[in-house]
LUMTORLUM-693335 format. One record per residue (C-alpha): residue number from 1; x, y, z. Coordinates in Angstrom, 3 decimals, always signed. Layout:
<node pos="NUM" east="X" north="Y" up="Z"/>
...
This chain:
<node pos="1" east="+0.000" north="+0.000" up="+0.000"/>
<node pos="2" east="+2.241" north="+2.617" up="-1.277"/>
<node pos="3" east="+2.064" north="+6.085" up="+0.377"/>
<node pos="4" east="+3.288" north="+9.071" up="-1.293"/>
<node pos="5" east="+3.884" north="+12.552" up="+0.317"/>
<node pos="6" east="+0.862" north="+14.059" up="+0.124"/>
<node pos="7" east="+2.409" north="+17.577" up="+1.535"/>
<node pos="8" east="+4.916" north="+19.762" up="+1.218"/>
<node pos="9" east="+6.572" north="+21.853" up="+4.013"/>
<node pos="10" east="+5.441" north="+21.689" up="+7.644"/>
<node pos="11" east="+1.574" north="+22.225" up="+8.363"/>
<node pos="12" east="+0.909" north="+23.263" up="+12.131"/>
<node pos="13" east="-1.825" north="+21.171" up="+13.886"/>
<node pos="14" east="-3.864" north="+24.237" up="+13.346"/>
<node pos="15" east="-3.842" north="+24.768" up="+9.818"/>
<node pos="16" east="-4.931" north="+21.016" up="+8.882"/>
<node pos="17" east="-8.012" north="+20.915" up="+6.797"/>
<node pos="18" east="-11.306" north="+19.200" up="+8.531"/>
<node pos="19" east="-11.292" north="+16.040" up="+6.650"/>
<node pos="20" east="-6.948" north="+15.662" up="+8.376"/>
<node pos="21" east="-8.199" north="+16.114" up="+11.787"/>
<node pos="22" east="-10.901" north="+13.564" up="+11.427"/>
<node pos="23" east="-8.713" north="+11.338" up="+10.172"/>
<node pos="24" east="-6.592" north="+11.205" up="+12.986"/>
<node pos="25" east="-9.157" north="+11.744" up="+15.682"/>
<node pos="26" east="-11.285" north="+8.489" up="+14.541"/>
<node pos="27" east="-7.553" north="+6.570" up="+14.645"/>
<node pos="28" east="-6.873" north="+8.217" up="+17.655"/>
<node pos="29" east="-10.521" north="+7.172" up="+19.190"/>
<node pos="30" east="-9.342" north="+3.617" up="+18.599"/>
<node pos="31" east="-5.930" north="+3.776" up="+19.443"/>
<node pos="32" east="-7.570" north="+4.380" up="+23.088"/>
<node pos="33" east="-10.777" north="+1.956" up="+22.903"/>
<node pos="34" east="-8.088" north="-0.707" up="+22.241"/>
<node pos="35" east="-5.913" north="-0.043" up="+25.379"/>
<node pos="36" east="-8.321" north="+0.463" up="+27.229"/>
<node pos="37" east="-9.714" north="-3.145" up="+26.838"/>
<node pos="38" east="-6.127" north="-4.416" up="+26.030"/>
<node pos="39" east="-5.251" north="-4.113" up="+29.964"/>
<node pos="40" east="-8.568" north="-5.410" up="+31.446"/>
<node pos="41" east="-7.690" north="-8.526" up="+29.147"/>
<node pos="42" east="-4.299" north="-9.340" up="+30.185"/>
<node pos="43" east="-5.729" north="-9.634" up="+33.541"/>
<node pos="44" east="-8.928" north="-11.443" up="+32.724"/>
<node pos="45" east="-6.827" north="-13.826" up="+30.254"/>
<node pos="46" east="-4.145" north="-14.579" up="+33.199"/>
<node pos="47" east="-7.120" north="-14.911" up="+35.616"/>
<node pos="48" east="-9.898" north="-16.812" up="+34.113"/>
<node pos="49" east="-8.141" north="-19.059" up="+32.399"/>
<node pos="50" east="-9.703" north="-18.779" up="+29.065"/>
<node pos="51" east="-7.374" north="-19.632" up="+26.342"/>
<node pos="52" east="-9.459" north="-17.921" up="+23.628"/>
<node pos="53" east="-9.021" north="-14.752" up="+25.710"/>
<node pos="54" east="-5.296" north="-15.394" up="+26.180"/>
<node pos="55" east="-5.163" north="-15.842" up="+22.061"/>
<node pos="56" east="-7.582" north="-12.750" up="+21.660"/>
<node pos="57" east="-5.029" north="-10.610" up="+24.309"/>
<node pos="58" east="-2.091" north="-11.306" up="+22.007"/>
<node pos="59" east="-3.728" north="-10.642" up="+18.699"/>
<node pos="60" east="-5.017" north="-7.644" up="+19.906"/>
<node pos="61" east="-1.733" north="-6.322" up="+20.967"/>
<node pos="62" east="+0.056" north="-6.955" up="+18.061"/>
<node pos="63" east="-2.720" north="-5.071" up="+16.283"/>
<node pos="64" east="-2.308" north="-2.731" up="+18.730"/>
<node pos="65" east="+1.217" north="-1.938" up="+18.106"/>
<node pos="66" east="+0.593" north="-1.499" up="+14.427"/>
<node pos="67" east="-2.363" north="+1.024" up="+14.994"/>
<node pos="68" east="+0.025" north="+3.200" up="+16.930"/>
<node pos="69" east="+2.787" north="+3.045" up="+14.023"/>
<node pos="70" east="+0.214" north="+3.896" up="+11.378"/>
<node pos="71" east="-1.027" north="+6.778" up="+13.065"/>
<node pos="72" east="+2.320" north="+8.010" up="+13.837"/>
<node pos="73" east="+3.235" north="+7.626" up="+9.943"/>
<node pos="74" east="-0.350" north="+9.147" up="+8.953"/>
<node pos="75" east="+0.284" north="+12.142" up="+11.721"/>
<node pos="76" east="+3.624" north="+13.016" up="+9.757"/>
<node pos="77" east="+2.628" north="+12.499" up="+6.240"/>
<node pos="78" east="-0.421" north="+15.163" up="+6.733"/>
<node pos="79" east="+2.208" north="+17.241" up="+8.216"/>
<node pos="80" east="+4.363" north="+17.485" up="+5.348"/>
<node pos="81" east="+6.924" north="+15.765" up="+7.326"/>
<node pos="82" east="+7.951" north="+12.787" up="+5.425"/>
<node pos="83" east="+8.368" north="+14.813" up="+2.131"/>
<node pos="84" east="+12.404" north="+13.663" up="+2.156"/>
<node pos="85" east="+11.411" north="+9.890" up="+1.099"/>
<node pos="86" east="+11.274" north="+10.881" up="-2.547"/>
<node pos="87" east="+9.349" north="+7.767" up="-3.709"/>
<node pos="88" east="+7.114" north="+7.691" up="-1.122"/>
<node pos="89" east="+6.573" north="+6.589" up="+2.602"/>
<node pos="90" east="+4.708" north="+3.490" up="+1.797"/>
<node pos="91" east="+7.775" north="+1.577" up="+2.732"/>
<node pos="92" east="+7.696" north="+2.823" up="+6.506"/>
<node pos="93" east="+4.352" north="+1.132" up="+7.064"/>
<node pos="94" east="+4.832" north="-1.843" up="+4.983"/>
<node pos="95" east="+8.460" north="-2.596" up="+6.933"/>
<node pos="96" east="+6.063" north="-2.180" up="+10.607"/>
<node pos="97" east="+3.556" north="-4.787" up="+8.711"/>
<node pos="98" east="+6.375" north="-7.261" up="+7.942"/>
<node pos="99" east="+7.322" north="-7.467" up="+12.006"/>
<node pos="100" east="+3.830" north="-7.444" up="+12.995"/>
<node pos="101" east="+2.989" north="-10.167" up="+10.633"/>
<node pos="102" east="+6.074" north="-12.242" up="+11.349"/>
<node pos="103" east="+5.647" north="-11.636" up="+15.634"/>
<node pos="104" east="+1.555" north="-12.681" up="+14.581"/>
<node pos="105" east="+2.600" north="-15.962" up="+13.053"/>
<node pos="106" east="+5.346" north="-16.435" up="+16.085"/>
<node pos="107" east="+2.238" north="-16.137" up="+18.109"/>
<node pos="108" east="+0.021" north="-18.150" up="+16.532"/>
<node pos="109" east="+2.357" north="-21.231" up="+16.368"/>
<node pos="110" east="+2.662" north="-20.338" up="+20.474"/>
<node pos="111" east="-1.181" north="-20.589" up="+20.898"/>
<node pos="112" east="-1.619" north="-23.566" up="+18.520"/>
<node pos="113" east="+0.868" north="-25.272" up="+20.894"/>
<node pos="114" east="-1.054" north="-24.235" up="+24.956"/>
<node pos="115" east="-4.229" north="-25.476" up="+22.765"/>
<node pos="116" east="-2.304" north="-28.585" up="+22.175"/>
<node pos="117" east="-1.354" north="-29.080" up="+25.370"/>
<node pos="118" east="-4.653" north="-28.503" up="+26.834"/>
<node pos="119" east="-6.319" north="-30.730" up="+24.626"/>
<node pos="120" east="-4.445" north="-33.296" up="+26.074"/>
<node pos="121" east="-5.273" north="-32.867" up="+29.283"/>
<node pos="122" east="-8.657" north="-31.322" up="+29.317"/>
<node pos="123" east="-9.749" north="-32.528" up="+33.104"/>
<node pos="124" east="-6.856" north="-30.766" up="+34.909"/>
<node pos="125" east="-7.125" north="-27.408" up="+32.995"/>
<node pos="126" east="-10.884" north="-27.471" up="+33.637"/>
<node pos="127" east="-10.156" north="-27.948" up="+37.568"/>
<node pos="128" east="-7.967" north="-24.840" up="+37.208"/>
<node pos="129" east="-10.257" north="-22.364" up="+36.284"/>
<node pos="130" east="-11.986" north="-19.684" up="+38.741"/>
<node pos="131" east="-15.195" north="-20.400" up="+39.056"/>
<node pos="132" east="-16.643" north="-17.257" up="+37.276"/>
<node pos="133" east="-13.530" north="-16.887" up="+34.993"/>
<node pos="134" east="-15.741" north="-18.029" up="+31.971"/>
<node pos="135" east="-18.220" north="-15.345" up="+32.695"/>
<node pos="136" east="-16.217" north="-12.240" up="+33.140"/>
<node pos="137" east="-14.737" north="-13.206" up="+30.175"/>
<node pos="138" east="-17.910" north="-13.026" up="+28.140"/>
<node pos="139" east="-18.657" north="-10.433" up="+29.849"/>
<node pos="140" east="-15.203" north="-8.617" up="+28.618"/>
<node pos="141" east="-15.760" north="-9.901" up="+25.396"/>
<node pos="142" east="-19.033" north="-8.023" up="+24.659"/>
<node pos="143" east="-17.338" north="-5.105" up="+25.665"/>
<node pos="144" east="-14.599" north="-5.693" up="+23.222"/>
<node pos="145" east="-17.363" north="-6.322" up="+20.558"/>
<node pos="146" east="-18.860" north="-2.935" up="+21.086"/>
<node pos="147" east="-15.819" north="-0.786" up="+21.276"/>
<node pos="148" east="-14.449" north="-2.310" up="+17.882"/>
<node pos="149" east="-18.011" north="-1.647" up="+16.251"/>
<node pos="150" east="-17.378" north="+1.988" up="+17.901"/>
<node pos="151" east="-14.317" north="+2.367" up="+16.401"/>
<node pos="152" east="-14.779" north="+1.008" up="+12.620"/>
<node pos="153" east="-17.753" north="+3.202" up="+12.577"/>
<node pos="154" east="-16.083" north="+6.548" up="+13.308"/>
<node pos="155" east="-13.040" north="+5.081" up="+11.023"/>
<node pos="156" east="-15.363" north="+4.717" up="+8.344"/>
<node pos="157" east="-16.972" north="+8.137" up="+8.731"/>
<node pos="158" east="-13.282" north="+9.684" up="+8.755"/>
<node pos="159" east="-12.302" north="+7.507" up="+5.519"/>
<node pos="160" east="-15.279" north="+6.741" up="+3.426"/>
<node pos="161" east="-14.055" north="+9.300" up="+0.732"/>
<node pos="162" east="-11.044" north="+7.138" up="+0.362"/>
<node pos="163" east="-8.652" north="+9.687" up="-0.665"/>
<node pos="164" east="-6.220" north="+8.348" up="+2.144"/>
<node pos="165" east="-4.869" north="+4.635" up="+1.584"/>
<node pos="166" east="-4.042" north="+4.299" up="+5.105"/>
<node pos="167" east="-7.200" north="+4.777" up="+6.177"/>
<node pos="168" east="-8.812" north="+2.415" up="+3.471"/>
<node pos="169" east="-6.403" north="-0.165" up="+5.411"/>
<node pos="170" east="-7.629" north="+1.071" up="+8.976"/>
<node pos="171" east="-11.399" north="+0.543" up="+7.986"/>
<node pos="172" east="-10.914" north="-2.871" up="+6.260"/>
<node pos="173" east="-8.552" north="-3.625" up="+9.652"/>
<node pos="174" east="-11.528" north="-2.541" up="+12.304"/>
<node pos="175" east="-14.320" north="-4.367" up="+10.097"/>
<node pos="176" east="-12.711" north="-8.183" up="+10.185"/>
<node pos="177" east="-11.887" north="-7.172" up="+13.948"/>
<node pos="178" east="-15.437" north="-6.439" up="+14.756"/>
<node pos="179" east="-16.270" north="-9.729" up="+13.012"/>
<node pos="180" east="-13.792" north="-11.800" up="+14.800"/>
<node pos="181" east="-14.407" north="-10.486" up="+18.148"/>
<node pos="182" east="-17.953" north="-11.459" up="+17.152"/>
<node pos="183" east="-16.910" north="-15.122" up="+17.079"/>
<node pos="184" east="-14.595" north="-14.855" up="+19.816"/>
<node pos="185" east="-17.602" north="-13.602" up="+21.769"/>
<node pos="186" east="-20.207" north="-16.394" up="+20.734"/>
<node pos="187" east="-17.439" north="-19.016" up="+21.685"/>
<node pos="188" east="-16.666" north="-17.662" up="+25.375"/>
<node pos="189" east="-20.204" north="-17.497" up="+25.761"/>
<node pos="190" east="-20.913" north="-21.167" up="+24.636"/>
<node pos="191" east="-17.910" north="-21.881" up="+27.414"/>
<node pos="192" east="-19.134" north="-20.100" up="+30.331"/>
<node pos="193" east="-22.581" north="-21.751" up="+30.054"/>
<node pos="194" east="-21.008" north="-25.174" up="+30.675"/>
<node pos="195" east="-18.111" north="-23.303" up="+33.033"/>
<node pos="196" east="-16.702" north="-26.420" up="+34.783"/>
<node pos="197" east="-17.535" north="-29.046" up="+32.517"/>
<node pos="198" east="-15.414" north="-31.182" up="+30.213"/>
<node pos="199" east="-17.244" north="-29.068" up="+27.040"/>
<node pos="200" east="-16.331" north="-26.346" up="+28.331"/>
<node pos="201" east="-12.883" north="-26.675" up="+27.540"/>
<node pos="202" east="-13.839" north="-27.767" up="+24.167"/>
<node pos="203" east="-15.691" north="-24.655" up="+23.320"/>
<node pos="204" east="-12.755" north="-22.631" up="+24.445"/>
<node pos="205" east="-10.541" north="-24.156" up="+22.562"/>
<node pos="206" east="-12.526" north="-23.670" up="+19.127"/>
<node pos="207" east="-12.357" north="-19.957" up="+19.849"/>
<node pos="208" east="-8.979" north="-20.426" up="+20.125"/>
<node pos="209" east="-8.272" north="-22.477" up="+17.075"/>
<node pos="210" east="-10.583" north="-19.491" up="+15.103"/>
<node pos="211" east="-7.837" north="-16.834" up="+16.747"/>
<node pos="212" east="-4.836" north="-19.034" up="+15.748"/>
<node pos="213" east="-6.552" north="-19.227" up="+12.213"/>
<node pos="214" east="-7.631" north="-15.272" up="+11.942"/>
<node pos="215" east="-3.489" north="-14.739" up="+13.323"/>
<node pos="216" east="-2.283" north="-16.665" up="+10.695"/>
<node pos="217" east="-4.331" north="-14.913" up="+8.017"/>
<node pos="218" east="-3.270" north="-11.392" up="+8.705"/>
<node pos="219" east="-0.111" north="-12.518" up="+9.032"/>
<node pos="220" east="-0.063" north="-14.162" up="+5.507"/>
<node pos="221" east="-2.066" north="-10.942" up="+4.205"/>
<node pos="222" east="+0.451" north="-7.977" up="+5.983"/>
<node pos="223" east="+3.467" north="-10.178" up="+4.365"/>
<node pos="224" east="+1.508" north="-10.075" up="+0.803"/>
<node pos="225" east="+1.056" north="-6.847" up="+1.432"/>
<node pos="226" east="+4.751" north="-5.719" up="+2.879"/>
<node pos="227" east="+7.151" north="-7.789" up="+0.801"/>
<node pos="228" east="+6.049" north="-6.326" up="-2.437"/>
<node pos="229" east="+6.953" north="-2.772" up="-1.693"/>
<node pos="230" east="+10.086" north="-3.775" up="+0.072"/>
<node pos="231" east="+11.481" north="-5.738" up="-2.693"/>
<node pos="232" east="+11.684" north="-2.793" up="-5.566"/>
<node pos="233" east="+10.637" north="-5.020" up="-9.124"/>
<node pos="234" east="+11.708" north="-4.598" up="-12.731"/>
<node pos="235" east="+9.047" north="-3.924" up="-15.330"/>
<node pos="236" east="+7.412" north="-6.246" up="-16.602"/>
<node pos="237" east="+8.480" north="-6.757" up="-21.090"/>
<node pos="238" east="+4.902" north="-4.894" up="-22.073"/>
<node pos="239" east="+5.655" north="-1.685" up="-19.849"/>
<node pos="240" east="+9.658" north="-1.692" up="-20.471"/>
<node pos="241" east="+8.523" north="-2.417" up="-24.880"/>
<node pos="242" east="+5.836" north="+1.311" up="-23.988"/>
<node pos="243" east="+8.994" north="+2.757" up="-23.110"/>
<node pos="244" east="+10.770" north="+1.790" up="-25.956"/>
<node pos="245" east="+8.056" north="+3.004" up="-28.140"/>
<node pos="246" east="+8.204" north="+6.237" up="-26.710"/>
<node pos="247" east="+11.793" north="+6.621" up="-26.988"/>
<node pos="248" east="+11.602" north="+5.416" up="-30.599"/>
<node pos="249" east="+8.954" north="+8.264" up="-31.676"/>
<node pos="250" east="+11.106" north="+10.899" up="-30.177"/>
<node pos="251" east="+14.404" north="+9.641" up="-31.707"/>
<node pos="252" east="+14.923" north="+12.723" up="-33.911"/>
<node pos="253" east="+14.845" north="+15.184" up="-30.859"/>
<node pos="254" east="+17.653" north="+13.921" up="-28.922"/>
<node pos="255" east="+21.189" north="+12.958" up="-29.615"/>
<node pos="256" east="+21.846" north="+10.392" up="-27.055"/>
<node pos="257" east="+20.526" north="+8.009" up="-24.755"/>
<node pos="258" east="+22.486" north="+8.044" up="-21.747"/>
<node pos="259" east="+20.455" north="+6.054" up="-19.430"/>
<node pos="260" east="+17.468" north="+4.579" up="-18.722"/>
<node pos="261" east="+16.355" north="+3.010" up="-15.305"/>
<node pos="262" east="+12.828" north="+1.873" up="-14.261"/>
<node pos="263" east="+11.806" north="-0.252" up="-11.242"/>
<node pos="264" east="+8.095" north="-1.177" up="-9.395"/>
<node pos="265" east="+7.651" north="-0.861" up="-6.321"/>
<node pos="266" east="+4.707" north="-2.114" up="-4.762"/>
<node pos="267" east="+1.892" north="-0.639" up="-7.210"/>
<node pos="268" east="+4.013" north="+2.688" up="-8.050"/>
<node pos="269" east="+5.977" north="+2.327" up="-10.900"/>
<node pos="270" east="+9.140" north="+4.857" up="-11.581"/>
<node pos="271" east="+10.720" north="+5.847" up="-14.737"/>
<node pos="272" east="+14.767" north="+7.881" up="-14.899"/>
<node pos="273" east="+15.934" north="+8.744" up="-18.199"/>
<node pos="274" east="+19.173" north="+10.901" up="-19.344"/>
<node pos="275" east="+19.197" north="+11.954" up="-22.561"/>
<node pos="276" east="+22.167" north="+13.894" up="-24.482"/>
<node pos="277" east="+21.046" north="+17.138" up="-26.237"/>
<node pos="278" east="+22.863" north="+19.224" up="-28.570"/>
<node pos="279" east="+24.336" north="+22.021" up="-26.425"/>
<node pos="280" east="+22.932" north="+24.312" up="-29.068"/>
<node pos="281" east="+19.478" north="+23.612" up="-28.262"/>
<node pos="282" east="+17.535" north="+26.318" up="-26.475"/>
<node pos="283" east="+16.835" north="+25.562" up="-23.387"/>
<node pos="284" east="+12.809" north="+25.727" up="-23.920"/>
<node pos="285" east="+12.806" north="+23.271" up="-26.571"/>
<node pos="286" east="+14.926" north="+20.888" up="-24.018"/>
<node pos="287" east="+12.454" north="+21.251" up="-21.272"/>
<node pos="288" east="+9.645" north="+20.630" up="-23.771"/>
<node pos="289" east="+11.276" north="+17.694" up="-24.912"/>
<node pos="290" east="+11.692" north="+16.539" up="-21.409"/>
<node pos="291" east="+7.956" north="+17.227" up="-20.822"/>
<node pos="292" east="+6.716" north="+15.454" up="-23.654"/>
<node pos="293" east="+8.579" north="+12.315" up="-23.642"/>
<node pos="294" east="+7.760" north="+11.741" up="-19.825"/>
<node pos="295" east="+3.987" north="+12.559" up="-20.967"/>
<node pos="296" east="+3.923" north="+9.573" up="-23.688"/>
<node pos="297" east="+5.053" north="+7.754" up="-20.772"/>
<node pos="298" east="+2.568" north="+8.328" up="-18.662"/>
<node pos="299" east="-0.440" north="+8.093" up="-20.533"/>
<node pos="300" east="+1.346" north="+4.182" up="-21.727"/>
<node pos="301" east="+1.619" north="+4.028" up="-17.554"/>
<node pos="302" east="-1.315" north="+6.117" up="-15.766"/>
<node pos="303" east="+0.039" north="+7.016" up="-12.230"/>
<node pos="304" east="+3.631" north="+6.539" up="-13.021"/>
<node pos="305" east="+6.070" north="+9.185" up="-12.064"/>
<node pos="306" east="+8.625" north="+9.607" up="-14.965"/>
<node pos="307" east="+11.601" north="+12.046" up="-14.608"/>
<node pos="308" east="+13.211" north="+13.299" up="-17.928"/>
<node pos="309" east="+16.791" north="+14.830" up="-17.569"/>
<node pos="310" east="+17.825" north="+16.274" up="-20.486"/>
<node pos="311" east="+22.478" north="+16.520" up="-20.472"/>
<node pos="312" east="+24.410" north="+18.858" up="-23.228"/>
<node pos="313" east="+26.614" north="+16.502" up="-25.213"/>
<node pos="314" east="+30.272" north="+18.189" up="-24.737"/>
């Protein structure tokens, strides 16, 4: 999810347009509903020995931890403040995905392996629960279920005109939490109406294995997502033959071609070329050279930035 700078210069807090500060607020809003219930379910999770809530409190915090990048990296972009990455920023969140998706899988392989053990000896873990520990996990649960629900809907209020790809990212993020919380939810539930019982265990374990499953999806997602834009591409023949073509039409107009370079990353694409010029040539006619060979080049590539730099031949 490439991110370009979408500023220039440095914009004081005050001067941000309407649609900026609701962007941040709504990511701000659930920056705090998340620690807010992040805390209450470490202590639940140790307590009430639901492994679903255990799998559910380290999800959640690796989500967490991502949220807070993000909104650090959307804070600076509508500031004007990452303006020195001169292909873009995208790279700073997609690098933040990579070690959340790789610490998500780490923890999903962890999870997989208490269910494992708890499978195997379903009587003794039952015997260690607190007596209500199924219910004030439910209880938490719902909670969790409404404060996501909160949260995507001011996200999608602050987004819906999907000018800002982080955002689009945030809203499809809250959405599948909302719906996995759901399950999460259901599955406690089904577990603290048999608290102390054999299927009890059972139940809790399902919720678990859907957390484990759900970890291991965003983790393969973030790395689809991550590994593209860290791992710059070449062109692909059709793209690098438009080039040519362009080149080739223009082939009267310039004396030289000293160099041309042209890489993918992620979705952006990026075009250099040098070309020798007759020092002769006014320098009008060399900028609208430049001009018009980099606009062939983008109408044969819509959204790619091409730079043109015309050199005098000595």
């Amino acid at each position: 999810m490439p991110t370009g700078p979408l500023q220039t210069g440095h914009l004081q807090t005050g001067h941000l347009p309407p649609e900026a500060r609701a962007r941040e607020s709504s990511m701000l809003l659930g920056i705090g509903f998340d620690l807010c219930i992040f805390f209450p379910y470490i202590i639940v999770s140790v307590w009430g020995g639901s492994l679903t809530m255990l799998a559910e409190t380290v999800r959640g915090g690796l989500l967490l931890a991502l949220e807070v990048v993000v909104f650090i990296l959307l804070r600076r972009i509508q500031r004007g403040q990452m303006s020195e990455y001169e292909f873009g920023s995208g790279k700073v969140e997609q690098f933040a995905n990579l070690l959340v998706g790789a610490a998500m899988a780490l923890g999903a392989v962890w999870l997989a392996s208490k269910a494992l053990g708890r499978l195997l000896a379903p009587a003794a873990e039952v015997a260690a629960h607190p007596a209500m520990g199924m219910a004030v996990s439910a209880a938490l649960a719902a909670v969790n279920v409404v404060v996501n629900a909160l949260a995507a809907v001011s996200l999608w209020r602050a987004g819906r005109d999907g000018t800002s790809m982080i955002m689009i990212g945030q809203i499809k993020s809250r959405f599948a939490k909302v719906f996995a919380s759901v399950v999460v939810l259901l599955a406690i539930v089904v577990a603290a109406i048999d608290e102390g019982q054999v299927a009890s265990v059972y139940a809790d374990l399902g919720g678990t294995a859907f957390v484990v499953l759900v970890m291991l999806a965003v983790a393969v997602s973030l790395w689809r997502a991550s590994l593209p834009d860290l791992l710059d591409r070449s062109l692909g023949e059709e793209r690098q033959a438009a080039i040519n073509r362009v080149l080739v039409a223009h082939f009267e107009a310039y004396d030289a071609l000293l160099a041309v370079r042209s890489r993918q990353s992620g979705k952006a694409i990026h075009v250099h070329i040098e070309l020798g010029l007759d020092p002769d040539l006014p320098l009008v006619r060399a900028d609208a050279l430049s001009r018009s060979i980099a606009a062939a080049i983008e109408a044969e590539m819509p959204g790619a930035e091409v730079v043109v730099i015309p050199r005098c031949r000595a």
